[in-house]
Wavefront OBJ file of the C-alpha trace (Angstrom):
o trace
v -2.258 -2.258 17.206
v -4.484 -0.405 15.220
v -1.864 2.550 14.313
v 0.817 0.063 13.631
v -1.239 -1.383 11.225
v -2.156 1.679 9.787
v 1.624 3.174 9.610
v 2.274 -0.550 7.517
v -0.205 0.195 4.783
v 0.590 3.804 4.516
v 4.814 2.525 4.273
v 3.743 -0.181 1.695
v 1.588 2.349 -0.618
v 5.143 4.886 -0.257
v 7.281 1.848 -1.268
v 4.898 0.650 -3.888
v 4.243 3.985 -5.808
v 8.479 4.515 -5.845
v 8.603 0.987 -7.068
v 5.905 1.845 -9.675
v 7.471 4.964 -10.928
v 11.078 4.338 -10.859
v 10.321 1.125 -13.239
v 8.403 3.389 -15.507
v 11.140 5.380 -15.782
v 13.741 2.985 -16.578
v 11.701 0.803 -18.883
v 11.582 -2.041 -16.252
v 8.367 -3.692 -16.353
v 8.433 -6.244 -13.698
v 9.741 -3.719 -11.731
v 6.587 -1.557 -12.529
v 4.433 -4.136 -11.877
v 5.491 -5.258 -8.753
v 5.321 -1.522 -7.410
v 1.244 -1.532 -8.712
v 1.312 -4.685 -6.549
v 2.450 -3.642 -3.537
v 0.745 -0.391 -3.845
v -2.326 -2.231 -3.912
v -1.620 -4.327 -1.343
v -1.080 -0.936 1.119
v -4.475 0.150 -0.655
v -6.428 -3.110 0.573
v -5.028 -3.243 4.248
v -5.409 0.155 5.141
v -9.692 -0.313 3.820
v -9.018 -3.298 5.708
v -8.495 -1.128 9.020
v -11.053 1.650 8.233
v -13.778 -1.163 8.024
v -12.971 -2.247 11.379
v -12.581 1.452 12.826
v -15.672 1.665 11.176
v -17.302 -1.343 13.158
v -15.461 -0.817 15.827
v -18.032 0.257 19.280
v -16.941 3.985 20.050
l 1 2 3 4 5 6 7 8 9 10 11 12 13 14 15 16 17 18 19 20 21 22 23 24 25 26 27 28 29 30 31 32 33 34 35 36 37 38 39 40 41 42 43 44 45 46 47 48 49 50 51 52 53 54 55 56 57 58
């Protein structure tokens, strides 16, 4: 579950930072800004599963 989880933030940071850049470059803020956001949100789950690898008993 773990991976799957993993390969989700990793595919929402991608999709986020093309987001992000391609409404740079055509001058489309919300566009932009929705990119930063789901960047972010790729940024918080994959912390999310390094704290519990973290916590995790080996």
């Amino acid at each position: 579950m773990a991976a799957n989880q993993k390969a989700k933030a990793k595919g929402e940071r991608a999709k986020g930072k093309v987001k992000k850049v391609v409404g740079d470059a055509v001058g489309n803020e919300s566009m932009a800004a929705s990119g930063r956001m789901q960047e972010s949100k790729g940024d918080l789950r994959a912390a999310k599963e390094k704290a519990k690898d973290a916590i995790r008993p080996k």
